[in-house]
Every structure is written in C-alpha cells, then in structure tokens.
PASEBA-1860 file (N, C-alpha, C; in nm, 3 decimals):
! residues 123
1> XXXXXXXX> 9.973/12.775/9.342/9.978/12.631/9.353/10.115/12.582/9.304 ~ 10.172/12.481/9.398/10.271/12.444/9.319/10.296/12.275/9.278 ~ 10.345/12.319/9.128/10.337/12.165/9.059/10.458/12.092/9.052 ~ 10.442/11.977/9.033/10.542/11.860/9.009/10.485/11.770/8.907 ~ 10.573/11.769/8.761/10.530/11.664/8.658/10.631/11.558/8.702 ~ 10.591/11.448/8.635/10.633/11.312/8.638/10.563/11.240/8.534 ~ 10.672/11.099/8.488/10.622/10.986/8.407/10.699/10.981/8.297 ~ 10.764/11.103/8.246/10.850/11.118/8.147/10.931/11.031/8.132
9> XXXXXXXX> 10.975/10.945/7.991/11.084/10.875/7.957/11.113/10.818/7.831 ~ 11.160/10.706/7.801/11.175/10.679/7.680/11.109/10.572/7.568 ~ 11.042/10.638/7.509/10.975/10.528/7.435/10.982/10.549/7.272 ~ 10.913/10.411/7.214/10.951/10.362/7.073/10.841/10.468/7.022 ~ 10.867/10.482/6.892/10.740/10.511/6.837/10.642/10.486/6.845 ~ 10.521/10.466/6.817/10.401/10.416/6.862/10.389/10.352/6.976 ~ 10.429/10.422/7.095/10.427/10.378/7.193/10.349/10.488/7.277 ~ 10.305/10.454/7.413/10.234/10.536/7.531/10.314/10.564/7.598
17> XXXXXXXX> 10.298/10.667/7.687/10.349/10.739/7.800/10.182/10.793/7.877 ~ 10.242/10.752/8.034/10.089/10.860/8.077/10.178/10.979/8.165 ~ 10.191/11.099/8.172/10.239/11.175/8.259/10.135/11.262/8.402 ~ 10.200/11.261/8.497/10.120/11.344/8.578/10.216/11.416/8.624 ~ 10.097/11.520/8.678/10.110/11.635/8.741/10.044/11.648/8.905 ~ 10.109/11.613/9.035/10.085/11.646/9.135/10.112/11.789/9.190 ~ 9.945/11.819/9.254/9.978/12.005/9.298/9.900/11.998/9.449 ~ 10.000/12.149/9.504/9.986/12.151/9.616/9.862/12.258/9.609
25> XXXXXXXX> 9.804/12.276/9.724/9.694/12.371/9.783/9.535/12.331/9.783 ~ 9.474/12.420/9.825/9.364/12.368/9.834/9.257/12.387/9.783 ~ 9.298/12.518/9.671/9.212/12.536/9.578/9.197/12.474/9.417 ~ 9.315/12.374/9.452/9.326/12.314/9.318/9.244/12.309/9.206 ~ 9.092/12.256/9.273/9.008/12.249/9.180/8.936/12.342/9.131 ~ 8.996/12.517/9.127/8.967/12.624/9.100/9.045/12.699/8.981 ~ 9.113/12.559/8.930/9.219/12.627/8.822/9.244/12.549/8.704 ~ 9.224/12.606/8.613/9.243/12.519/8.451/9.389/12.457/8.481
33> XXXXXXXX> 9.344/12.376/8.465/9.548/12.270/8.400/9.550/12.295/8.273 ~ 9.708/12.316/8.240/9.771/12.254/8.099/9.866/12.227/8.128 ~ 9.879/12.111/7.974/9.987/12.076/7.956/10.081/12.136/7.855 ~ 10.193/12.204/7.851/10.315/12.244/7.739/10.429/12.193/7.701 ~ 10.505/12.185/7.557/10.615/12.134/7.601/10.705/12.199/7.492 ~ 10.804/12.191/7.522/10.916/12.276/7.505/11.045/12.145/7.414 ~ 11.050/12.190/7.321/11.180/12.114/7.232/11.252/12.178/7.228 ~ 11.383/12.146/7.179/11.597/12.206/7.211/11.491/12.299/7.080
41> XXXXXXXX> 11.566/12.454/7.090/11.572/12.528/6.976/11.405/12.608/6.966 ~ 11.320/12.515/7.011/11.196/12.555/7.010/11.088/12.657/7.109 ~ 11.013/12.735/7.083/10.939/12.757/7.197/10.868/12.682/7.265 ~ 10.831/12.718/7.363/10.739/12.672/7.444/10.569/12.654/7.387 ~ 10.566/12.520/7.349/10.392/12.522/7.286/10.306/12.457/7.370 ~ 10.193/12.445/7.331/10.029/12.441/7.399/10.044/12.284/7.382 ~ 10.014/12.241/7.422/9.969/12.074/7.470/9.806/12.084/7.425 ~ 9.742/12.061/7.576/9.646/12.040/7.618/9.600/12.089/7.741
49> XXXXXXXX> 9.463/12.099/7.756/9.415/12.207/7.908/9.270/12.139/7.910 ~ 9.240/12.171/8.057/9.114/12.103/8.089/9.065/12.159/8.198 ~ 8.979/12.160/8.205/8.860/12.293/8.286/8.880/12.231/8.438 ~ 8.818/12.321/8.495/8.796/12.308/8.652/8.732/12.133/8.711 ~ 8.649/12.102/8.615/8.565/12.030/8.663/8.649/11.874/8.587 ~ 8.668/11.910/8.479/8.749/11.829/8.385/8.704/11.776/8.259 ~ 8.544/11.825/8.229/8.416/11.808/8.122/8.487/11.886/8.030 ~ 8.569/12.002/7.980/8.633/12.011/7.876/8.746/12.033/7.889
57> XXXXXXXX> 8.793/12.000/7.782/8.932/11.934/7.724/8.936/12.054/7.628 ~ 9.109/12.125/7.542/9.127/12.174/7.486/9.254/12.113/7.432 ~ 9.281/12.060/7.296/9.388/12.011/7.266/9.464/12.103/7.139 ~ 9.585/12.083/7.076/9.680/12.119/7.022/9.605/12.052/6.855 ~ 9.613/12.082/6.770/9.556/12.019/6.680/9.653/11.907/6.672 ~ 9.845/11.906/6.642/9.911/11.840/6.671/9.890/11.694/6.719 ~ 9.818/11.716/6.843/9.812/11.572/6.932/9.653/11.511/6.943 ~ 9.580/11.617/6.872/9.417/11.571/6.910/9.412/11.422/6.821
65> XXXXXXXX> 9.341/11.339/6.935/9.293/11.190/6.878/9.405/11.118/6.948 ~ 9.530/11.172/6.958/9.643/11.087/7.019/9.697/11.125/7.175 ~ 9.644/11.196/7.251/9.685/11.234/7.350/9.528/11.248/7.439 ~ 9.502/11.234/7.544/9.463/11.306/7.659/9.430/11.340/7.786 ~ 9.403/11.483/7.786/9.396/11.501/7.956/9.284/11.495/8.053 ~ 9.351/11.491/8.164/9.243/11.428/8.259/9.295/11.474/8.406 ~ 9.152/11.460/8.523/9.180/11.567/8.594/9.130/11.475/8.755 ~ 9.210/11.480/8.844/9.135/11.386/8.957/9.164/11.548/9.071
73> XXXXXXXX> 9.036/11.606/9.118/9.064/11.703/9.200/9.080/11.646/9.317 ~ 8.975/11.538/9.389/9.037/11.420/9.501/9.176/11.467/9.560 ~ 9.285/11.410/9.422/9.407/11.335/9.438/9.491/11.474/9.371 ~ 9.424/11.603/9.361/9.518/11.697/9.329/9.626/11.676/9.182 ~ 9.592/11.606/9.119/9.604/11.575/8.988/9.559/11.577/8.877 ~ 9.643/11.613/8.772/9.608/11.584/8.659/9.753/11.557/8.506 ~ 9.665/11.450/8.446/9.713/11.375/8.371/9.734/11.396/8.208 ~ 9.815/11.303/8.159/9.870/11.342/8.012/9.860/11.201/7.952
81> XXXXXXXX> 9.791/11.125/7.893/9.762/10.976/7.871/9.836/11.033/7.676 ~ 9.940/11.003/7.683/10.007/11.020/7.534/9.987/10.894/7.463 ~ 9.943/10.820/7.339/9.886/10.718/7.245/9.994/10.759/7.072 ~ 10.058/10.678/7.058/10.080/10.702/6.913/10.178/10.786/6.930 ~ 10.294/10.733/6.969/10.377/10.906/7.040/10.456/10.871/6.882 ~ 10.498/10.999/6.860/10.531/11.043/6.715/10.712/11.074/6.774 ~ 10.821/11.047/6.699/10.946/11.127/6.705/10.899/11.296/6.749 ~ 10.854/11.348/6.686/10.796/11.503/6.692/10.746/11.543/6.825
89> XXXXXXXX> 10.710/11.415/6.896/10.652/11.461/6.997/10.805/11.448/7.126 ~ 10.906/11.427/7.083/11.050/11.474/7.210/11.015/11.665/7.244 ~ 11.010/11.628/7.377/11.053/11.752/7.438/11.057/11.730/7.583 ~ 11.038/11.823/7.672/11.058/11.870/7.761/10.868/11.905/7.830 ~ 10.801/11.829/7.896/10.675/11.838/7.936/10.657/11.903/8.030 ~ 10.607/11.998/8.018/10.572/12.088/8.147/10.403/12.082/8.176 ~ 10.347/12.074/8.296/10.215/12.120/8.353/10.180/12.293/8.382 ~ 10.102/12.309/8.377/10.083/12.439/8.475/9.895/12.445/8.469
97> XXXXXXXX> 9.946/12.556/8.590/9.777/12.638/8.641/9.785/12.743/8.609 ~ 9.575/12.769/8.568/9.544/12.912/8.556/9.507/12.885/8.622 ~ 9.467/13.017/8.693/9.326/13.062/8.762/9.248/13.169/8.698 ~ 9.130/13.114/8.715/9.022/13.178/8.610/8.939/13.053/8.494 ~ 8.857/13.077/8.448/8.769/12.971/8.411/8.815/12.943/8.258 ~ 8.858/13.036/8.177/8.867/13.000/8.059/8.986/12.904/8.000 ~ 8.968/12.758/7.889/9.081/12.702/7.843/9.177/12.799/7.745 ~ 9.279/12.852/7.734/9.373/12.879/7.672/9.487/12.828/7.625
105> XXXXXXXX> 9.542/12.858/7.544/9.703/12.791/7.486/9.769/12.877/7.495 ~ 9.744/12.996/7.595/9.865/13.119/7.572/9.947/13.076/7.712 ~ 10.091/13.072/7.699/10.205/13.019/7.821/10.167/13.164/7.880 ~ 10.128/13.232/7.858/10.154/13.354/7.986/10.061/13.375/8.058 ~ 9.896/13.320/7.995/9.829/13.307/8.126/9.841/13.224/8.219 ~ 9.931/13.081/8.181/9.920/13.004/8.326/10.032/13.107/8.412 ~ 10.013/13.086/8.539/10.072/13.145/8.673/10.202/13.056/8.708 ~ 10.189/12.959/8.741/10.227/12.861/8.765/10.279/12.722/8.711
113> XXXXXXXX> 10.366/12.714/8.759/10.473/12.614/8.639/10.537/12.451/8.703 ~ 10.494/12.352/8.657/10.582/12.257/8.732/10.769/12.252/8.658 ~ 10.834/12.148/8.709/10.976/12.193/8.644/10.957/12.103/8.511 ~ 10.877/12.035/8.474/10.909/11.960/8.385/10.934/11.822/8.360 ~ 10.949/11.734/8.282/10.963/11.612/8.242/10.992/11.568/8.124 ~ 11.109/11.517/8.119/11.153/11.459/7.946/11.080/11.323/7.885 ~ 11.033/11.397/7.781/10.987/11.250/7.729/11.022/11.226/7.543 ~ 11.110/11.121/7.547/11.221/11.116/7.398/11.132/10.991/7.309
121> XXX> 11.121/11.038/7.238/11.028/10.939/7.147/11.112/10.877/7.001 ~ 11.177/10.785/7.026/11.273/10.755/6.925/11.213/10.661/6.805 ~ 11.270/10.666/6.657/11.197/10.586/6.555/11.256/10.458/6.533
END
C-alpha cells in the first residue's frame, strides 16, 4: 500500500494539529495503521496504531489522553487528531501499514511508509 501524510505545520503550544494519512489499494482495510515520528538526532518512535476495523487504538504513553487515531476505510484513511501539542512533540510524522492483525510499536513491522510530515510545536 502506498501512503501519503499530510496536515503538518506550525503551531503554539497548546495548540491542535489533525494529520492524515491517504493510502492507495484495495486492501486497505486489511492493515493496522501507525503513526511514528522521528526528531533531528533522534530515532524513529511509536506514535499510535489502530486495528483493522479501528475499535482499538494503541498509544505511546507520551501522547495518551492528548493525541488520537482514527480510521475511515470508506475514504482510505487514517488520522492523527494531536490536542495539547507539547514543544517535545516537533518532529517529523510519519504513517505506515502492517499487514497482519496485531497493534505494535516496533518500526520494522510496518511494511510500508508514507514520506512524512513536519509538525514544529513552538513555546
């Protein structure tokens, strides 16, 4: 499947961002989403992920209560509704797909990668 994030940009502290992720194919709704994101210097960490159907959610302890995801199989999407964005939270937002049923935070099971989206959270 291939992804495209969007929505990324610049906001105040305590401010929202919603990001999406548009994907191609037709099995879309056969594959866990997450979300990761990547800071200068940093690895690549776990966001958030959400099942086939979109009934569970798996979050980052980091962002739980202030972030979440969401899944429109319809419209081949899925979403990043960010609340309370923290300085900490600047990076580099990436989407991706598994295939296979289980939520994970490991970057090497998703397959599939969108390019990304900056989102700078200034104080």
């Amino acid at each position: 499947v291939q992804l495209q994030a969007s929505g990324g940009g610049l906001v105040q502290a305590g401010g929202s961002l919603r990001l999406s992720c548009a994907a191609s194919g037709r099995t879309f709704s056969r594959y866990v989403m997450g979300w990761f994101r990547q800071a200068p210097g940093k690895e690549r960490e776990f966001v958030a992920a959400v099942s086939w159907s979109g009934s569970s959610a798996y979050y980052a302890d980091s962002v739980k209560g202030r972030f979440a995801i969401s899944r429109d199989n319809a419209k081949n999407a899925v979403y990043l509704q960010m609340n309370s964005l923290k300085p900490e939270d600047t990076a580099v937002y990436y989407c991706a797909a598994r295939a296979g049923m289980g939520l994970t935070s490991t970057p090497y099971e998703y397959k599939d990668w969108g390019q990304g989206t900056q989102v700078t959270v200034s104080s």
